[in-house]
C-alpha positions as CSV (number, residue, x, y, z in Angstrom):
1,X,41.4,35.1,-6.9
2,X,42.2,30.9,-6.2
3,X,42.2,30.8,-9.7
4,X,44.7,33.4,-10.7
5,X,47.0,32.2,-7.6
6,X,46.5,28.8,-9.0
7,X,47.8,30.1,-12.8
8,X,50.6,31.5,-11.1
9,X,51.9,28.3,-9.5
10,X,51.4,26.5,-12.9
11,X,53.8,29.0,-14.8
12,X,56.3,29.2,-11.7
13,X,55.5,24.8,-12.1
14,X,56.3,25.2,-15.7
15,X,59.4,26.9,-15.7
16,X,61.2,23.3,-14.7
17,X,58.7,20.3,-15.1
18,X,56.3,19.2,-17.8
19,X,53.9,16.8,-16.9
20,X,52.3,14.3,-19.8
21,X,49.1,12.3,-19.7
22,X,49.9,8.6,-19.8
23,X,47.6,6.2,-21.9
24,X,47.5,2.5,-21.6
25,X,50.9,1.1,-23.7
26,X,51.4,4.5,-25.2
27,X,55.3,5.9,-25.7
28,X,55.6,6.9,-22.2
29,X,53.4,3.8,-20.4
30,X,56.3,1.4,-20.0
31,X,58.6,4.1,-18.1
32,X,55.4,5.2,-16.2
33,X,55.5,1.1,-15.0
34,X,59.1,1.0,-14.4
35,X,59.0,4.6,-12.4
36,X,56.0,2.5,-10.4
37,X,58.2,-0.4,-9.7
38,X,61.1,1.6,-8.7
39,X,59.1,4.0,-6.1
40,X,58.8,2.9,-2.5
41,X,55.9,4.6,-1.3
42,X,53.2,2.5,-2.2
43,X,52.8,-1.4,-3.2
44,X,53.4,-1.4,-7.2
45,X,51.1,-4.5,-7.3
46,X,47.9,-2.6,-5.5
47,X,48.4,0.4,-8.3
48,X,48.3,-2.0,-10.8
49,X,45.5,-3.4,-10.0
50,X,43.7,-0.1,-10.5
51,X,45.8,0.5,-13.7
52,X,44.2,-2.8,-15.5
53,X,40.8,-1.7,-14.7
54,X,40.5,0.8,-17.0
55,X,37.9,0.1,-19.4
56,X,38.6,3.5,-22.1
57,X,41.3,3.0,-24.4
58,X,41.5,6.8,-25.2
59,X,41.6,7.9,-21.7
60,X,44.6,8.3,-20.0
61,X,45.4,6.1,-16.9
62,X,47.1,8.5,-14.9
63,X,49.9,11.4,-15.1
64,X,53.3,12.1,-14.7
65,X,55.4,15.0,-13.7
66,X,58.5,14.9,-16.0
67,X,62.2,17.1,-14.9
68,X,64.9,16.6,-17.4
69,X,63.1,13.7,-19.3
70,X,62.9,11.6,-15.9
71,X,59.5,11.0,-14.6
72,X,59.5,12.2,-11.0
73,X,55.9,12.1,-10.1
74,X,52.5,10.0,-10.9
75,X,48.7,11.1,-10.2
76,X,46.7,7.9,-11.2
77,X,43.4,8.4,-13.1
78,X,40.5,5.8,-13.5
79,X,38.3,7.3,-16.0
80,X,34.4,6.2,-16.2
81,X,31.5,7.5,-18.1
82,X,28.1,7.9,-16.6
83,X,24.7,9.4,-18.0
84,X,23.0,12.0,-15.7
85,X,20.0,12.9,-18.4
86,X,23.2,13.2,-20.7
87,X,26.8,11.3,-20.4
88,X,29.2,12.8,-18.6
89,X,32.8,11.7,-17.8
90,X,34.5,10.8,-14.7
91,X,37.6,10.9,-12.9
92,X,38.8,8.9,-9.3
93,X,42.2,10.3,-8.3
94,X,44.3,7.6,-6.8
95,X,47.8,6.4,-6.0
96,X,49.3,10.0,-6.2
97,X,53.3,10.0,-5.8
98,X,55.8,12.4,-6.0
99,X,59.9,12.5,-5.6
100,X,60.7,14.3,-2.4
101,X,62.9,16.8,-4.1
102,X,59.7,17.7,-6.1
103,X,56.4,17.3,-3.9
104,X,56.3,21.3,-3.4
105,X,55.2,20.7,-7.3
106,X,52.3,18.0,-6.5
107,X,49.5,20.6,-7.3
108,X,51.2,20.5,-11.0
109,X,49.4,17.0,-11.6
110,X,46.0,17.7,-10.7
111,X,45.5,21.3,-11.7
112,X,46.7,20.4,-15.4
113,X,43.7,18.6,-15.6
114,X,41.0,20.8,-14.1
115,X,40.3,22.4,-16.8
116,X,38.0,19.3,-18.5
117,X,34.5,18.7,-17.9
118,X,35.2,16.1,-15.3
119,X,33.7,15.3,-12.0
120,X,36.6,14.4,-10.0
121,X,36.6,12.2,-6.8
122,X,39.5,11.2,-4.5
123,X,38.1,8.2,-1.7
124,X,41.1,7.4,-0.2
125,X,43.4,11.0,-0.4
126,X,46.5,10.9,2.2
127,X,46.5,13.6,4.9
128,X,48.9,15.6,3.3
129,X,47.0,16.0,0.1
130,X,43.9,16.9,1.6
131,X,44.9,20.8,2.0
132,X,45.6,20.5,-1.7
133,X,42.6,19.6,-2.8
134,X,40.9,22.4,-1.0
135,X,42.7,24.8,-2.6
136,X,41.2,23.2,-6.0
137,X,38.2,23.8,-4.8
138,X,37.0,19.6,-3.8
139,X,34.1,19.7,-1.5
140,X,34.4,17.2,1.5
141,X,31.7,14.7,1.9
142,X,30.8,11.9,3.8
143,X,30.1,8.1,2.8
144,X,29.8,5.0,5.1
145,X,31.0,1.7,4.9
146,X,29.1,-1.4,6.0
147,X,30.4,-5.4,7.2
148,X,27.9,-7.8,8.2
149,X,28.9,-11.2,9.2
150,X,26.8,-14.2,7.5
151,X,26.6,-17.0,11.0
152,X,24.3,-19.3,8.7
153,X,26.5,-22.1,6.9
154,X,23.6,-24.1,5.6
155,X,20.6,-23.1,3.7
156,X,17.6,-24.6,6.0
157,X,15.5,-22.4,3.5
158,X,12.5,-24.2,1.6
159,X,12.5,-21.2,-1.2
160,X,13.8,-22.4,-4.3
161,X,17.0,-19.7,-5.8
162,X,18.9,-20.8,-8.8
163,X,22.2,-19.1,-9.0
164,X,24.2,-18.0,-12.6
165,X,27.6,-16.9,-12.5
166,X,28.7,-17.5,-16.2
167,X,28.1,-13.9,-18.3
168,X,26.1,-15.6,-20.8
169,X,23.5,-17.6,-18.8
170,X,23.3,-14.4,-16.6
171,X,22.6,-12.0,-19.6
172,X,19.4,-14.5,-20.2
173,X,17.4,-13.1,-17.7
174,X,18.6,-9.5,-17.8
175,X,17.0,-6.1,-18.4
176,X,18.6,-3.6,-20.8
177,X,19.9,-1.8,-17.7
178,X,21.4,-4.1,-16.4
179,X,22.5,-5.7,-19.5
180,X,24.9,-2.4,-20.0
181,X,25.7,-2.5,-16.4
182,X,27.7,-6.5,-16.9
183,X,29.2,-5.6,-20.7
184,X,30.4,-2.9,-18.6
185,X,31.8,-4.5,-15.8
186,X,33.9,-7.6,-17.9
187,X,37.2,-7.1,-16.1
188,X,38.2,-10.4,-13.7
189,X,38.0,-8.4,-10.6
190,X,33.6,-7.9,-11.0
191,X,32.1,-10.7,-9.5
192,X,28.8,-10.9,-11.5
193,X,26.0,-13.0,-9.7
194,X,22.4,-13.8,-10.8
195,X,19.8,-14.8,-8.3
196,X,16.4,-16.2,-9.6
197,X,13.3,-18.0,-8.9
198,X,9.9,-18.9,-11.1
199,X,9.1,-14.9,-10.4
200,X,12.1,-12.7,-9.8
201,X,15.7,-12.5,-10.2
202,X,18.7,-10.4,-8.3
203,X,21.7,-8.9,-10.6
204,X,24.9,-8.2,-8.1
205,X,28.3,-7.1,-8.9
206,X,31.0,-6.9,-6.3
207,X,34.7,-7.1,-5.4
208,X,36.7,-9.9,-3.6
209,X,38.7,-7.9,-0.7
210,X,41.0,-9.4,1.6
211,X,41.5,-7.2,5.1
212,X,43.5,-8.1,8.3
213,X,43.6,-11.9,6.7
214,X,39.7,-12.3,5.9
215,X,37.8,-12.8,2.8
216,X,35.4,-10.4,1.9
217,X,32.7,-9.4,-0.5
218,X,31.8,-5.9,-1.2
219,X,28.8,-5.7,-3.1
220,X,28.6,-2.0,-5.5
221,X,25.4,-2.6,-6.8
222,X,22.4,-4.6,-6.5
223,X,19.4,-4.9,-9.2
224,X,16.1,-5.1,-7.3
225,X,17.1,-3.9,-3.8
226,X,13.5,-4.8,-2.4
227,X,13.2,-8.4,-3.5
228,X,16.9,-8.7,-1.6
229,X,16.4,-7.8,1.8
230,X,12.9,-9.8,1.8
231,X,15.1,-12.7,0.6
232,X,18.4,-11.9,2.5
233,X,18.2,-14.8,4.6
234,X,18.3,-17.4,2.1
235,X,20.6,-15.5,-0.8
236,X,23.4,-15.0,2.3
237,X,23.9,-18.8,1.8
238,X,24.0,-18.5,-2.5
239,X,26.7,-15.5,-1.5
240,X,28.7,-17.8,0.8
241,X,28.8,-19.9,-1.3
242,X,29.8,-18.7,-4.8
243,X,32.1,-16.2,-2.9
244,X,33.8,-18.2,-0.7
245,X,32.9,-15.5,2.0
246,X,31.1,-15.0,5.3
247,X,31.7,-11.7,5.5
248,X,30.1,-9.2,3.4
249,X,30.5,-5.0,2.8
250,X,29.0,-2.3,0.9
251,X,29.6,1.4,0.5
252,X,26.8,3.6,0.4
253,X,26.0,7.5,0.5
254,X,23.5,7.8,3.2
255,X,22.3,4.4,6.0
256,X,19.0,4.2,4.4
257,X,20.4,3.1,1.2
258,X,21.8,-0.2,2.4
259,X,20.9,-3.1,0.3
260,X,20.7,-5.2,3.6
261,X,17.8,-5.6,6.1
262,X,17.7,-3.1,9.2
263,X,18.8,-4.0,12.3
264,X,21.1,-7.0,11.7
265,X,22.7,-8.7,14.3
266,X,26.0,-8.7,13.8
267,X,26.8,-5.5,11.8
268,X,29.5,-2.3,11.9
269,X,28.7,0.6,9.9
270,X,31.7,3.2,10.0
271,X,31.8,7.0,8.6
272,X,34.3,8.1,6.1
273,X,35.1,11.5,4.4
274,X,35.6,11.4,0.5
275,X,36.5,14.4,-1.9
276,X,34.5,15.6,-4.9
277,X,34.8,18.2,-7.8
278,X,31.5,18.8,-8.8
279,X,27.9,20.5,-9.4
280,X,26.4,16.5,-10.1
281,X,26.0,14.1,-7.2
282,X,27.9,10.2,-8.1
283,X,26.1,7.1,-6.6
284,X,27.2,3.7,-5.7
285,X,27.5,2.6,-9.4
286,X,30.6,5.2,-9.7
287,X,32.2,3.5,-7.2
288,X,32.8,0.4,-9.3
289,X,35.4,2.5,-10.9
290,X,37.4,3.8,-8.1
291,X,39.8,2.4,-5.9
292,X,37.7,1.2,-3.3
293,X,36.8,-2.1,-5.1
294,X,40.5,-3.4,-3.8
């Protein structure tokens, strides 16, 4: 039944408007930018940002809605590719903007591309969308966000870390995992960290944020959780320091799967809803390819 409405509002859609995938510096990617610039809903520069992290040349960046050859509408994509026992594709929805004249036409964007294979995910969808995405059939879920303040400036700690930053000392000491996890991750935005001693060593990628006028560091994923939060009192200091942050973040599915100690002093966690399209659970490596890394 949702599906056969759904067909009808495509053909009643398609009657006026097209819509057209856009890929990186493709025919139509340079008036996709300029229709970007020109809107005044949301800051150009934070879509952007997004834009430039995709890493898949042959995937589209986003689409637009088209009337009379004029774009009138844009539904940003960030596609990633995970493996799940075999690779599968995903897709974060983000930045989604359409004319006023037109919005009773927003559905036309997302149900175009419902048909693929896709698990879709929408972290940050504005109030008004979210009625929309139930009628696609998006499941709403819950994920948590963590900040922790770092208090120690100095490093008092006798235990000897050595710290790599550069791609090519790091890739030295890394597993095949993780090796695929930083040729994955190249874009300027990854902070990529290496934490060693005579014994073990830490991979952690993470994003710079700036909120309310404060540096932070959101950390997406961490190589050997355990060794971490036994050593969490001496690598906050390496992190300071090669971040230029005292205040740190993650995002995480469920508490227990903080990469921080338990019961920190000076710590918020806060509960957040997401949206997903899809029979396969994500983890908090997909999120290095959605919008929350800004």
């Amino acid at each position: 039944m949702k599906d056969s409405f759904i067909q009808k509002l495509n053909q009643r859609a398609s009657i006026n408007l097209s819509f057209k995938e856009v890929m990186a510096n493709d025919e139509i990617f340079t008036e996709t930018i300029d229709y970007l610039k020109k809107q005044k809903f949301l800051n150009f520069d934070e879509i952007f940002k997004i834009i430039k992290i995709n890493s898949y040349s042959n995937l589209p960046i986003g689409n637009v809605l088209i009337y009379k050859e004029n774009i009138v509408g844009f539904m940003g994509t960030l596609y990633s590719k995970k493996t799940n026992n075999i690779q599968v594709l995903t897709c974060n929805i983000h930045s989604w903007i359409v004319d006023k004249k037109f919005r009773i036409n927003s559905f036309y964007l997302l149900s175009s591309i419902l048909s693929k294979d896709v698990i879709f995910t929408a972290f940050t969808p504005v109030k008004s969308l979210i009625g929309l995405l139930n009628k696609f059939n998006f499941t709403k879920k819950t994920y948590y966000y963590k900040t922790l303040v770092n208090l120690k400036f100095f490093n008092i700690s006798k235990k000897n870390f050595f710290t790599a930053t550069n791609d090519n000392e790091i890739s030295d000491k890394l597993s095949k995992n993780e090796l695929l996890i930083l040729k994955k991750y190249n874009k300027k935005i990854y902070y990529k960290l290496l934490f060693y001693n005579n014994s073990n060593h830490i991979f952690v990628v993470g994003t710079k944020l700036k909120k309310k006028g404060l540096n932070i560091f959101n950390i997406f994923y961490v190589s050997n959780t355990k060794f971490f939060k036994e050593n969490w009192n001496e690598l906050k200091y390496f992190l300071s320091k090669e971040t230029k942050c005292q205040i740190f973040s993650e995002f995480l599915f469920h508490p227990s799967e903080s990469f921080f100690p338990k019961n920190l002093m000076i710590s918020r966690m806060s509960k957040k809803e997401y949206y997903i399209r899809s029979s396969i659970n994500i983890d908090r490596e997909d999120l290095l390819d959605s919008d929350l890394v800004f």
